[in-house]
C-alpha positions in Angstrom: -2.5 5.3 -9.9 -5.8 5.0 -7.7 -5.9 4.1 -3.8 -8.9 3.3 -2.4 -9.8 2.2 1.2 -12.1 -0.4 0.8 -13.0 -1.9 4.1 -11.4 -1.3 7.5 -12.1 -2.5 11.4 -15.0 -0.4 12.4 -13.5 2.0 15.3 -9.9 0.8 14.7 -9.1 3.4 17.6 -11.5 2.5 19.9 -10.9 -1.2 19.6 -7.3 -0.2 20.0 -8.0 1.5 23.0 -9.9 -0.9 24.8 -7.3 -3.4 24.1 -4.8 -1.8 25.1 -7.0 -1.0 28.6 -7.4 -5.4 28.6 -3.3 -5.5 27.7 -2.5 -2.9 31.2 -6.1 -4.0 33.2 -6.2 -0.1 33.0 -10.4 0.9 34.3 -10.4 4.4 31.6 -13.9 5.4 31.4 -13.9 7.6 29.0 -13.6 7.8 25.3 -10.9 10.4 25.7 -9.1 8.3 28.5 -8.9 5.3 26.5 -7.3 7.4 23.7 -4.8 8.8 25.7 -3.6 5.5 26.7 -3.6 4.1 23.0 -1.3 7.5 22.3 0.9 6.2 25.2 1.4 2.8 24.5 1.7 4.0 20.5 4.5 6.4 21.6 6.2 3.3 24.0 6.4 1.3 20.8 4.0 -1.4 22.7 2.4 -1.5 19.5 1.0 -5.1 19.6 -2.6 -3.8 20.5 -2.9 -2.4 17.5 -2.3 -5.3 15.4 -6.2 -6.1 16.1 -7.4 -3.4 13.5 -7.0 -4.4 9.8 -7.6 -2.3 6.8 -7.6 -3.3 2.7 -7.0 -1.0 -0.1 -7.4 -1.1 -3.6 -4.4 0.3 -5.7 -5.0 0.4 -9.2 -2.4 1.1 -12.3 0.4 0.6 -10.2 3.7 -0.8 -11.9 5.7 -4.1 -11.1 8.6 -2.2 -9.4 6.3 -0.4 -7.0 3.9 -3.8 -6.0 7.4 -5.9 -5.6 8.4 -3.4 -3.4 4.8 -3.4 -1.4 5.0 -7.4 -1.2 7.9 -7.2 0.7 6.2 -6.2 3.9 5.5 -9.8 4.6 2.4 -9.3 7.6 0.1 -8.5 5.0 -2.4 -9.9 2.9 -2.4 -9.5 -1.2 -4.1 -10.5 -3.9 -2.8 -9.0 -7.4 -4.2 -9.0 -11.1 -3.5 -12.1 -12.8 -1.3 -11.4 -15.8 -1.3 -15.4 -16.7 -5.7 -14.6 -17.0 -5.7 -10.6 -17.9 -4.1 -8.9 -20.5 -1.3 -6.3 -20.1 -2.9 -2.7 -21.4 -0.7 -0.1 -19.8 2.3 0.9 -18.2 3.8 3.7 -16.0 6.8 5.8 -15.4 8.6 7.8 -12.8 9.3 11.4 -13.3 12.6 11.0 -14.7 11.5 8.5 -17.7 7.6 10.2 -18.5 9.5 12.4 -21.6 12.3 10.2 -22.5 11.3 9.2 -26.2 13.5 6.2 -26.4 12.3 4.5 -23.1 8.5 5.4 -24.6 9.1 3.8 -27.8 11.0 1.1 -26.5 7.6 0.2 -24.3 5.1 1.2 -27.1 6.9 -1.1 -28.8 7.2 -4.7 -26.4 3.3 -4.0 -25.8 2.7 -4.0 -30.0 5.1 -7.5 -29.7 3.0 -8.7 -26.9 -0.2 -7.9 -28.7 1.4 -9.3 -31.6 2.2 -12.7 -29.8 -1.5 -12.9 -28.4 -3.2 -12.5 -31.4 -0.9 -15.5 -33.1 -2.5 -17.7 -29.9 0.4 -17.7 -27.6 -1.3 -18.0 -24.2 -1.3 -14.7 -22.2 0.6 -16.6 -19.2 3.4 -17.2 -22.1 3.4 -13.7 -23.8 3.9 -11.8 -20.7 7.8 -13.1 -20.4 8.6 -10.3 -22.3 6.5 -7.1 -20.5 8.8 -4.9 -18.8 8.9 -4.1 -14.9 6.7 -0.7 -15.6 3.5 -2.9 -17.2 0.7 -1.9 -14.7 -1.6 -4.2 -12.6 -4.1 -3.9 -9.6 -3.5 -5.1 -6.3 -5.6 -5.6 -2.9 -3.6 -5.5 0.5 -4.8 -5.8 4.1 -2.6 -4.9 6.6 -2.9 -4.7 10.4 -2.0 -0.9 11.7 0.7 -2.0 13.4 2.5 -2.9 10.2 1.2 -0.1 8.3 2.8 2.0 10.5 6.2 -0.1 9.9 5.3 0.0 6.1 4.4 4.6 6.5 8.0 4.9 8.0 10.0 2.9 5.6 7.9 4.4 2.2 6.8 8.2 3.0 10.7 8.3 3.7 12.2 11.0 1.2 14.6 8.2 0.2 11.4 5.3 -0.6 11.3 5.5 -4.0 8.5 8.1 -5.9 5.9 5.7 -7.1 6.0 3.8 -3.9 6.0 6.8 -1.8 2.9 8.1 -3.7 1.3 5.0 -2.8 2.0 5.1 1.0 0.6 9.0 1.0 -2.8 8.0 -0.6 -3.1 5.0 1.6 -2.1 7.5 5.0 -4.9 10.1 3.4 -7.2 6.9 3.8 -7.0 5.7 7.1 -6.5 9.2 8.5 -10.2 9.1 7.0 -11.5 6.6 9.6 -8.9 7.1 12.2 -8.0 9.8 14.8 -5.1 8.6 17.0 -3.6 5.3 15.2 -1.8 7.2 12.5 -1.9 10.8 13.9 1.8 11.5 14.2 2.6 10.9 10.6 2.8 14.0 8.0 1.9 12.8 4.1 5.5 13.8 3.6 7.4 12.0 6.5 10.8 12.8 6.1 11.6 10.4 9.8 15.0 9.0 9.0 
């Protein structure tokens, strides 16, 4: 699996900040000052200021179980390989399945059958009935910070499942790229509830 930030708010804290100085008709001068007040407001849970400051990420090779789980966080915008156009080429694992030689020939072969069924002419859209839950795809999602930050402490949770908390600590590495105070006060490995 591959996350990749592809386009983001330029200054997503600054714009932030200044917002959040038009939200409480605050006059901070400074850079610094306007940060501080973003931190405040952040920490307040007054987080509708930040909702101005969008970012999009590419996340390739990642299973169906993980992207059902992503789509659920419903303010965000996604756009996902098209198994009905595209054909099905891989498939992933967690941890506890990567050695299992049962569940690997059990997927080796449904991919053979759905090869198998493509090459007699059923239509992709038709043949993918029968891929399992850990076929890959490629997805685009552009979320506002304030519901990535809703989306970092439900999925770096120890509890979030592994694949989808991989996910969420390659997309934190990413904005805490571009970003100083928006995401500062989460770890890779959150562990908040």
């Amino acid at each position: 699996m591959d996350v990749k930030l592809l386009s983001y708010t330029p200054n997503p804290d600054l714009l932030c900040a200044d917002i959040a100085c038009i939200c409480y008709q605050s006059r901070k001068e400074t850079e610094e000052e306007k940060l501080s007040l973003l931190r405040s407001i952040i920490k307040k849970g007054h987080e509708s200021v930040i909702e101005h400051a969008n970012f999009t990420f590419l996340i390739k090779g990642i299973s169906r179980v993980a992207s059902h789980q992503l789509v659920r966080h419903r303010i965000a915008s996604y756009t996902q390989q098209s198994l009905r156009y595209t054909k099905a080429t891989d498939y992933t694992l967690p941890e506890s399945l990567k050695d299992d030689f049962q569940t690997k020939f059990y997927l080796n072969s449904l991919f053979s059958f759905y090869q198998s069924l493509i090459e007699k002419g059923v239509k992709k859209e038709d043949a993918r009935y029968i891929l399992p839950n850990a076929v890959t795809s490629d997805i685009v999602v552009t979320m506002n910070a304030r519901e990535l930050r809703h989306f970092f402490i439900l999925r770096l949770d120890k509890r979030a499942q592994e694949e989808i908390r991989k996910v969420a600590q390659k997309m934190l590495e990413e904005v805490k790229k571009v970003t100083k105070v928006l995401f500062e006060d989460f770890e890779e490995e959150d562990e908040r509830n």
